[in-house]
TORSE-907480 format. One line per field, with one value per residue: residue number from 0; residue in one letter; x, y, z of N, C-alpha, C in turn. Coordinates in pm, 1 decimal. Example, Ala and Ser with C-alpha at 12.3 -4.5 7.8 and 13.67 -1.06 7.14 Angstrom:
// TORSE-907480
n	c(0 1) .
res	c(A S) .
n.X	c(1319.0 1285.0) .
n.Y	c(-569.0 -225.0) .
n.Z	c(780.0 708.0) .
ca.X	c(1230.0 1367.0) .
ca.Y	c(-450.0 -106.0) .
ca.Z	c(780.0 714.0) .
c.X	c(1320.0 1290.0) .
c.Y	c(-330.0 3.0) .
c.Z	c(780.0 787.0) .
END
This chain:
// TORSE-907480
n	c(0 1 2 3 4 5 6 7 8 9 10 11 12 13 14 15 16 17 18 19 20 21 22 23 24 25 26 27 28 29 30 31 32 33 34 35 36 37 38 39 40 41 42 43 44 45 46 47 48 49 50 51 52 53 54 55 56 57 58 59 60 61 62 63 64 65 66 67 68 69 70 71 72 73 74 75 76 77 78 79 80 81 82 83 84 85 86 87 88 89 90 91 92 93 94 95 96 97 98 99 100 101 102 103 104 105 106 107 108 109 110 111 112 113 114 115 116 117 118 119 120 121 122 123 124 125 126 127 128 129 130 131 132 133 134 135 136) .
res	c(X X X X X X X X X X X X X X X X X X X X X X X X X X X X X X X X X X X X X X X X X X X X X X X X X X X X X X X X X X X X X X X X X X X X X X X X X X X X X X X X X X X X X X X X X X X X X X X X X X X X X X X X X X X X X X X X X X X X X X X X X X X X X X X X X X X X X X X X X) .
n.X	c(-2116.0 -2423.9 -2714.0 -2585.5 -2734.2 -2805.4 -2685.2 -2623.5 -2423.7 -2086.4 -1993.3 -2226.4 -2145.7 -1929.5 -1960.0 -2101.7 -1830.1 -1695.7 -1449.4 -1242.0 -982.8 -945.1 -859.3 -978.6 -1078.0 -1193.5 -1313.8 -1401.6 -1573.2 -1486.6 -1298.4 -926.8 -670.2 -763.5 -793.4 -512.2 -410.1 -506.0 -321.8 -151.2 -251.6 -250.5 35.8 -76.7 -275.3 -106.4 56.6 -186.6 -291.1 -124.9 -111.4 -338.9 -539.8 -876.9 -1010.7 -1180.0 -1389.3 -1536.6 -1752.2 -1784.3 -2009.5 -2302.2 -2617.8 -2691.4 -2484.6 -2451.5 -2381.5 -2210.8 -1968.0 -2041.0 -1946.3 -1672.1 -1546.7 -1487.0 -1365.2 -1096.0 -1030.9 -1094.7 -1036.4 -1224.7 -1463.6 -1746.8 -1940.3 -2114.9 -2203.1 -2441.4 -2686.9 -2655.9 -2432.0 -2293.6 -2274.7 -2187.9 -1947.2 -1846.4 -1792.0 -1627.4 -1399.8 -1331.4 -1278.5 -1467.5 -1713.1 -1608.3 -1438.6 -1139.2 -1028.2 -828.2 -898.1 -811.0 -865.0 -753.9 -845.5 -928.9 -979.7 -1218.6 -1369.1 -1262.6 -1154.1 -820.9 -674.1 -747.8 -651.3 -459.5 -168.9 -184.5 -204.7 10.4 228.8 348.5 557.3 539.8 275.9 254.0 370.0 196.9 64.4 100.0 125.6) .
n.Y	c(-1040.0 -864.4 -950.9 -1114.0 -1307.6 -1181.2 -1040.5 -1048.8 -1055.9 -978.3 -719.4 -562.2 -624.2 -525.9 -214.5 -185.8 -142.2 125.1 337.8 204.5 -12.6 -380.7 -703.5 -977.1 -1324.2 -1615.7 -1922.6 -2220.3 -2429.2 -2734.6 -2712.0 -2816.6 -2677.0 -2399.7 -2421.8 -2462.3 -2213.0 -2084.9 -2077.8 -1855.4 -1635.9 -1435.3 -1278.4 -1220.3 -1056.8 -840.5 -728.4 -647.7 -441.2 -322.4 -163.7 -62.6 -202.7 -371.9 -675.3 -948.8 -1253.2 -1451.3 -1702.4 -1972.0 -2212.6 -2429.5 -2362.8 -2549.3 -2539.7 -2370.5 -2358.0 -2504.6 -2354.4 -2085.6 -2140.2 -2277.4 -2010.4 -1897.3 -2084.5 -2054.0 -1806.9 -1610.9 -1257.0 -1012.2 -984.2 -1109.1 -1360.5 -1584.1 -1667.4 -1692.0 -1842.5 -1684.6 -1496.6 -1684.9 -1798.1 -1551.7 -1497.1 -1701.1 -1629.7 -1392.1 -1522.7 -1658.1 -1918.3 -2110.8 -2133.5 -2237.6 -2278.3 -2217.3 -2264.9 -2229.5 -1874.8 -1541.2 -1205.9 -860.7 -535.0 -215.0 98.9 225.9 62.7 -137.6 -396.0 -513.9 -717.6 -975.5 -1301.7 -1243.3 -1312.7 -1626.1 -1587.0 -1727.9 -1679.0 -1469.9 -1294.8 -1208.4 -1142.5 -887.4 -694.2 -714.4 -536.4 -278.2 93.0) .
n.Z	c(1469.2 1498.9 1353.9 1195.1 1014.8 806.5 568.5 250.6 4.4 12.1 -64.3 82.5 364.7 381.4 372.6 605.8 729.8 677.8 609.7 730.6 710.4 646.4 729.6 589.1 709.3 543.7 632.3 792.6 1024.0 1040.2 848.0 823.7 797.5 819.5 1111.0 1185.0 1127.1 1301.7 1543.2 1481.5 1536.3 1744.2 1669.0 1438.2 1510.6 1649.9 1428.9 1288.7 1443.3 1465.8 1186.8 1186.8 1132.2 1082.8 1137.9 994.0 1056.4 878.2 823.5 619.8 705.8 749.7 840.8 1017.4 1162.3 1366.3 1655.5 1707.5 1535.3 1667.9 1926.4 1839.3 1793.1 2049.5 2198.2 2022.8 2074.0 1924.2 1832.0 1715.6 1397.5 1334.9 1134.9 1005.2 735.8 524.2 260.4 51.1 89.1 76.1 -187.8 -332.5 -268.0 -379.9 -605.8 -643.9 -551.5 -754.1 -903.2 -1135.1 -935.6 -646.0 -347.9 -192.9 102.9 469.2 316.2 281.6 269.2 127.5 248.9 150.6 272.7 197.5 92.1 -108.3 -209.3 -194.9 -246.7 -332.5 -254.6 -9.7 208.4 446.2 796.6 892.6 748.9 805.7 775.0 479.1 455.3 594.2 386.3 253.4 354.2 366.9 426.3) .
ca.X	c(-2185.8 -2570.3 -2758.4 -2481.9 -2727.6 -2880.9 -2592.3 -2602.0 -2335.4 -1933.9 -2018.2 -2291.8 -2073.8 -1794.2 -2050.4 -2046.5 -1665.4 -1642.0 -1347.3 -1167.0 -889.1 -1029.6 -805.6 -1097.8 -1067.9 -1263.5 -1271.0 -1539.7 -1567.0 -1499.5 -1163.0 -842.4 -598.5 -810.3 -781.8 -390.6 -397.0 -563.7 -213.6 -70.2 -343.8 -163.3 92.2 -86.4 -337.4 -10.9 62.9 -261.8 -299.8 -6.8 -153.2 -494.4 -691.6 -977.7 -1038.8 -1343.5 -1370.3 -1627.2 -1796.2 -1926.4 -2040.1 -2400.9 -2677.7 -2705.7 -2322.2 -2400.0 -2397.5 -2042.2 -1932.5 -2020.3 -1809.3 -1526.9 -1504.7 -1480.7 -1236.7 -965.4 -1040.0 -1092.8 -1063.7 -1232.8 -1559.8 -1771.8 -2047.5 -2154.0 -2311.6 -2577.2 -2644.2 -2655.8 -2370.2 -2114.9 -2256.4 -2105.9 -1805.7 -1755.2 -1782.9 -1540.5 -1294.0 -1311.7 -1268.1 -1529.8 -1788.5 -1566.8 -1349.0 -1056.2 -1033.6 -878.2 -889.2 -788.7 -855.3 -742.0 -1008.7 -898.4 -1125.3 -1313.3 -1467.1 -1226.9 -1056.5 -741.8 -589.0 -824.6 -604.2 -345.1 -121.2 -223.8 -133.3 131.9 305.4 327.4 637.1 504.8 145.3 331.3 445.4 101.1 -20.7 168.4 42.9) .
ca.Y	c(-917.4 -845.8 -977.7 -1162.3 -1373.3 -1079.1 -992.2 -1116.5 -1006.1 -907.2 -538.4 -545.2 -636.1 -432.2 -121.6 -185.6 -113.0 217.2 384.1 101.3 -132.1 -463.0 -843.6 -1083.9 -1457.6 -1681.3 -2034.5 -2324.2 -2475.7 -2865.7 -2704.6 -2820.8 -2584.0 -2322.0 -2376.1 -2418.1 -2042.9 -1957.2 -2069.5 -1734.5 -1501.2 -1334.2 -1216.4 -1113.3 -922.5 -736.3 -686.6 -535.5 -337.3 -192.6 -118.0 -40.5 -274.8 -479.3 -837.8 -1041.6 -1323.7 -1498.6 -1872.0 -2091.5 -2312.9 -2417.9 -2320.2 -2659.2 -2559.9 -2218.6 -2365.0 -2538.3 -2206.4 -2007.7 -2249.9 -2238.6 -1846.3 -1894.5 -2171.0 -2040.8 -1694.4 -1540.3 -1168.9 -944.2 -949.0 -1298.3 -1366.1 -1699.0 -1639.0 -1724.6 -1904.7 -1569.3 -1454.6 -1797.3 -1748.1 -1450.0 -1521.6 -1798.9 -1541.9 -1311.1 -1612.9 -1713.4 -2078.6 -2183.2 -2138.6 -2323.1 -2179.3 -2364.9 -2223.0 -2106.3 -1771.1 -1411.7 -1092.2 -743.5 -424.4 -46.5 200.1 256.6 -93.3 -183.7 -521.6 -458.0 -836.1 -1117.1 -1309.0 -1224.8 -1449.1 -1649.4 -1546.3 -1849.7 -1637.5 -1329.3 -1138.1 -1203.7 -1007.4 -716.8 -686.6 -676.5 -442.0 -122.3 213.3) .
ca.Z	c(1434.9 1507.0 1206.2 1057.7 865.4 658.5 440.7 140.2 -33.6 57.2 -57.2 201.5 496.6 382.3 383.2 756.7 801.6 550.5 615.1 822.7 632.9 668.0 696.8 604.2 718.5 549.6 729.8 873.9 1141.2 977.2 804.0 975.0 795.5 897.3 1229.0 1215.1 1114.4 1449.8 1623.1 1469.5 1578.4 1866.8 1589.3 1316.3 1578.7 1667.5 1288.9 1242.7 1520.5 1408.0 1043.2 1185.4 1070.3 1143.3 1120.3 990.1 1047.5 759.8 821.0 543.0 792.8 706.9 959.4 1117.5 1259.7 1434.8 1784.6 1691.4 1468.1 1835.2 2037.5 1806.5 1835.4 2204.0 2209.6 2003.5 2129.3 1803.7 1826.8 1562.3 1364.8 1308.0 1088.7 969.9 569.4 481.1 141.0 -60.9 113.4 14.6 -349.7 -345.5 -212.1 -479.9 -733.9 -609.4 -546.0 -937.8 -919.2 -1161.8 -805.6 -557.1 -305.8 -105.7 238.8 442.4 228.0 331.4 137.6 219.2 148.8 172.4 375.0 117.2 98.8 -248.0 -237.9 -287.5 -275.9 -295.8 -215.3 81.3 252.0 531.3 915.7 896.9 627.9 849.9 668.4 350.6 504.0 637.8 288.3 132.3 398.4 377.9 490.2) .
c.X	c(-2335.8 -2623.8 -2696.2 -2572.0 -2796.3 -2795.1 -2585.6 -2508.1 -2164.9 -1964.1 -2140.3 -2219.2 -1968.7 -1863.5 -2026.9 -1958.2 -1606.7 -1545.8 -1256.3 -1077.1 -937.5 -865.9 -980.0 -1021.6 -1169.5 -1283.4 -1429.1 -1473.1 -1473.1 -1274.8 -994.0 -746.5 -660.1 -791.8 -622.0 -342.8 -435.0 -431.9 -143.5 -102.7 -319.8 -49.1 44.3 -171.7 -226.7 -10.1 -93.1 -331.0 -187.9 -7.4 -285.4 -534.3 -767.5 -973.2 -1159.0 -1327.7 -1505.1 -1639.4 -1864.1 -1985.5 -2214.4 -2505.3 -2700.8 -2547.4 -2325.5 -2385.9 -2238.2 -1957.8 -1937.6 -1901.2 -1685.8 -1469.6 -1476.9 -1344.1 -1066.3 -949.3 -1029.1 -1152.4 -1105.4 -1394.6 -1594.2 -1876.8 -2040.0 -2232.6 -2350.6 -2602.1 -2624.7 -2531.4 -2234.2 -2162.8 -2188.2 -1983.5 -1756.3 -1743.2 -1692.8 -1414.3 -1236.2 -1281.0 -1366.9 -1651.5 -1738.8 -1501.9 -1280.7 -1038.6 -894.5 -841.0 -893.5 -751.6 -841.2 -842.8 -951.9 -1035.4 -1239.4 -1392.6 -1432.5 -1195.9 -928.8 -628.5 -699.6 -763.1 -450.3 -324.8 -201.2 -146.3 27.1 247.0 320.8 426.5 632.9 365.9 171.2 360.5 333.1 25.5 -1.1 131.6 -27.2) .
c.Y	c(-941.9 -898.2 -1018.0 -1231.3 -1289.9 -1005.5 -1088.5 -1084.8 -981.1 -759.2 -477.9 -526.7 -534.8 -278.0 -89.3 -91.9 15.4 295.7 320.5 8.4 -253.3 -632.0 -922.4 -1228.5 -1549.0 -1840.3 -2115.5 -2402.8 -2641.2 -2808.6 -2683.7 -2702.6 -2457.0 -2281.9 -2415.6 -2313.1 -1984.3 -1960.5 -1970.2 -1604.4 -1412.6 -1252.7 -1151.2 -1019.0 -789.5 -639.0 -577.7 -416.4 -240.0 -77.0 -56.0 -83.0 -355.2 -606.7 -891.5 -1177.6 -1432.9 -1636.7 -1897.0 -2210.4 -2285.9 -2392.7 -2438.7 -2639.2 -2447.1 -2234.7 -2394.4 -2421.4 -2143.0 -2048.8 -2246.6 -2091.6 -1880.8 -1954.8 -2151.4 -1875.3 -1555.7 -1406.8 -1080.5 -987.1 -1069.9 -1290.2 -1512.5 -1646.2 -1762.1 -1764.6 -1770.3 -1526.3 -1570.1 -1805.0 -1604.4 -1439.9 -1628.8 -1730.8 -1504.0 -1432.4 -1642.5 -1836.6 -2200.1 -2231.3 -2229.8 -2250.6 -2282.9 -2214.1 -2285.7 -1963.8 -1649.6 -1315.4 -960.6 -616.3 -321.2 0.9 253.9 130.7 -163.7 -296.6 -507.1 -575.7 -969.6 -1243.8 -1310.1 -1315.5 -1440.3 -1596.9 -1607.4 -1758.7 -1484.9 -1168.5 -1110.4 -1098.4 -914.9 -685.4 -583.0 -550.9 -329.6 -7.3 231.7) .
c.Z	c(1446.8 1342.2 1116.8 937.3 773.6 595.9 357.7 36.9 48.4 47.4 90.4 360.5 473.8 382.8 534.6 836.5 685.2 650.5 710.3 677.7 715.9 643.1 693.4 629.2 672.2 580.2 734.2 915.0 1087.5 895.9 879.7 904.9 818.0 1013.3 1258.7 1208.5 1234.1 1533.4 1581.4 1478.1 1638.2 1758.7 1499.0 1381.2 1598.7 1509.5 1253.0 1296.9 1483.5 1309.2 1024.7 1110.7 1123.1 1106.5 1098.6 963.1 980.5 742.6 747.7 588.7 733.7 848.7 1086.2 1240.1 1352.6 1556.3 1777.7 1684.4 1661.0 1922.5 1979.5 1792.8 1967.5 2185.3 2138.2 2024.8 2017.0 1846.7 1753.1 1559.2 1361.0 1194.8 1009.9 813.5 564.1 327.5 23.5 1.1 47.1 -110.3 -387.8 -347.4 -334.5 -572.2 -712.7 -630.0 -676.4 -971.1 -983.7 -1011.7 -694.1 -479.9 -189.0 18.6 333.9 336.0 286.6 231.4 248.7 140.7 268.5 240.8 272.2 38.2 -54.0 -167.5 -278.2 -303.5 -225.9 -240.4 -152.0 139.9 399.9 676.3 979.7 816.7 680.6 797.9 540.5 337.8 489.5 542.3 260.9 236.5 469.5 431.9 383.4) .
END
């Protein structure tokens, strides 16, 4: 996304995408179960094309990684939204998570068209009939 690093906030970015249903991915570059979730991408894209929804895909990668971060969008052909946050943006995100400010990755939340949250966390893409569950009409 244009200007990924000036959101500071989740409500900010989700502002963005108002009236869109939203899968968030949150991930970095450095995390390997992360990137075993990208081998089920082609499915859950189906799945959410199905459900209309969008995809974001949300890097706590620190700024020294954005050349890497770039290259690994390419390479596993990640379709959907990107943005790398920015340090006000992964304090945020640890809030939301609730883990005493920590957050284990990767992590996927689902958010209604009206920019709620409506499962912090949803299962991973690996877990695809357990998804379809949480993401009804």
């Amino acid at each position: 996304m244009d200007g990924y690093t000036n959101y500071k906030s989740l409500n900010e970015v989700l502002q963005q995408f108002k009236g869109k249903r939203l899968y968030i991915d949150v991930w970095a570059t450095w995390c390997g179960p992360c990137k075993a979730e990208f081998a089920h991408k082609v499915e859950l894209l189906k799945l959410l094309q199905l459900k209309n929804i969008e995809i974001i895909y949300i890097s706590i990668d620190q700024v020294e990684k954005d050349k890497q971060w770039k290259e690994m969008i390419k390479y596993y052909n990640l379709e959907g939204y990107h943005i790398r946050a920015c340090e006000e943006l992964v304090s945020d995100l640890r809030k939301i998570f609730g883990q005493n400010g920590s957050i284990a990755i990767p992590w996927y939340m689902l958010v209604d068209e009206n920019g709620k949250i409506i499962k912090e966390h949803a299962k991973p893409p690996s877990q695809l009939t357990e998804l379809a569950k949480e993401v009804v009409n």
